[in-house]
C-alpha positions in Angstrom: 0.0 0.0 0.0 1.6 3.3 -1.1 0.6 7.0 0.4 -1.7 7.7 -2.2 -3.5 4.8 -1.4 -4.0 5.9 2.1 -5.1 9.6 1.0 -7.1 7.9 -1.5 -8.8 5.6 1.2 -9.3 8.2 3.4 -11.0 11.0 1.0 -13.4 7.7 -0.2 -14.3 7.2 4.0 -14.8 11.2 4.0 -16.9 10.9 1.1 -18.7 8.2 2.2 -19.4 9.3 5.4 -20.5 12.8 4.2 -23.2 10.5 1.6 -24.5 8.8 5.0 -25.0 11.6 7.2 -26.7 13.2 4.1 -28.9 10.7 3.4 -30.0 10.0 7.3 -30.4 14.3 7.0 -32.6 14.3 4.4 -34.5 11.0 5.9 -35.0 13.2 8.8 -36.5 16.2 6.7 -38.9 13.6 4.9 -39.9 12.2 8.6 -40.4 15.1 10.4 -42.5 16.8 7.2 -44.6 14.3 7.2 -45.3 13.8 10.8 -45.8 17.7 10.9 -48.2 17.2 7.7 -50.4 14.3 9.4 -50.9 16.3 12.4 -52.9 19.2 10.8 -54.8 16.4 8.3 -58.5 16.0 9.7 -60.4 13.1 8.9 -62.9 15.3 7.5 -61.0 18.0 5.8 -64.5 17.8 2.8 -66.9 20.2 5.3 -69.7 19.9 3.2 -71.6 22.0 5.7 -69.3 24.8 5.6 -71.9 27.3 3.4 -74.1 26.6 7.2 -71.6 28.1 9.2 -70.7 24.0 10.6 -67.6 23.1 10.5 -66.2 19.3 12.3 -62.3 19.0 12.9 -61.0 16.1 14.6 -58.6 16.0 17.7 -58.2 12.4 18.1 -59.9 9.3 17.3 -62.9 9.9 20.1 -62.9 13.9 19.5 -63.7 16.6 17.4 -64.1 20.2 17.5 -67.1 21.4 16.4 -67.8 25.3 15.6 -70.8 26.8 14.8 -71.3 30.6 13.1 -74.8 29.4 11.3 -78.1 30.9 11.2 -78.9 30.6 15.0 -75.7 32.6 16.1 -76.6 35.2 12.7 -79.6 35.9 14.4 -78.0 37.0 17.8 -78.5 33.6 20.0 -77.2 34.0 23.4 -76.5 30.5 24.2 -76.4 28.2 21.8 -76.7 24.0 22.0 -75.6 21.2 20.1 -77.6 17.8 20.0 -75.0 15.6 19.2 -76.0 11.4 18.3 -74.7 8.5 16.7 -75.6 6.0 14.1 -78.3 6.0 11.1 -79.8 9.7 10.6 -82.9 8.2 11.4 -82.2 6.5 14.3 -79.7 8.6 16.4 -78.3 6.4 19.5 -76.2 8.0 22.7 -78.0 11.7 22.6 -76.7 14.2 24.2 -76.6 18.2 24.6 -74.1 20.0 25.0 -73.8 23.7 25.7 -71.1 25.4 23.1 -68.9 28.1 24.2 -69.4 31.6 22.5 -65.8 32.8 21.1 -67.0 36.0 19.5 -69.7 35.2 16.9 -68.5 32.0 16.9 -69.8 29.0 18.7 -67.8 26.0 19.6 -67.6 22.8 21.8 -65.2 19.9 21.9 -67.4 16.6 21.4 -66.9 12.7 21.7 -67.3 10.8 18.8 -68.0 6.8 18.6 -65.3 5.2 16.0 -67.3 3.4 13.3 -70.3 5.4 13.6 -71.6 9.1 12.1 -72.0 11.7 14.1 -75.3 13.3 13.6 -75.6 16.9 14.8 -79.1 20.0 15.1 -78.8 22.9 16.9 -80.7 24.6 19.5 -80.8 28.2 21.2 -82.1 29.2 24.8 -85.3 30.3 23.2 -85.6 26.2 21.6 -85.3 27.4 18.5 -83.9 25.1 16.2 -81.1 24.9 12.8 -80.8 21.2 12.0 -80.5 21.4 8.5 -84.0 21.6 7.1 -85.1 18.5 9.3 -82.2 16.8 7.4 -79.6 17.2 10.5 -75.7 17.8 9.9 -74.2 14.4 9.3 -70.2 13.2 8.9 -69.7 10.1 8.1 -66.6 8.3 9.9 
């Protein structure tokens, strides 16, 4: 082995070793973007209700957020309720009501959900008035 097999050896180690802490750099980057990119993906990112002033955003697979600007908070509700269920539409199971905390105009509450089952959602002020959708309810599917 001459010397310029050692200088040769030892630039290829350098180079080598520069490739791998690179590579395991640039893993890293991948990883943490998409670990940072999953966090802010909700499972129901299509808010078909939106145009109602409903929106559902999940916190973790038995909550969501919900927030409410529709027509009862539009029309100057002081409290405002959401009547949350689970199941078939037509045959809500688990009711409850639960009183939404006014952020401004905004409404919102943090409620449980039931894996495997839609979450079916009306609305209802202090004064029993009600906005569930034209009888139809607000409905996400899980």
């Amino acid at each position: 082995m001459s010397i310029l097999d050692d200088v040769f050896e030892t630039d290829a180690k350098k180079n080598k070793n520069k490739q791998s802490a690179t590579g395991k750099k640039a893993a890293n980057k991948t990883k943490e973007f998409r670990e940072e990119f999953s966090e802010t993906i909700s499972e129901y990112d299509y808010q078909p209700y939106r145009e109602n002033g409903v929106i559902l955003t999940r916190l973790s697979d038995h909550t969501v957020t919900l927030k409410y600007d529709g027509l009862l908070a539009k029309c100057g509700a002081d409290d405002v309720y959401t009547v949350v269920g689970y199941g078939s539409n037509s045959n809500w199971e688990n009711i409850q009501t639960i009183r939404m905390n006014r952020i401004g105009n905004t409404f919102q509450a943090d409620i449980p959900t039931m894996p495997g089952m839609n979450v079916n959602i009306a609305f209802k002020d202090s004064a029993n008035n009600w906005d569930n959708n034209s009888g139809k309810n607000y409905t996400f599917v899980q």
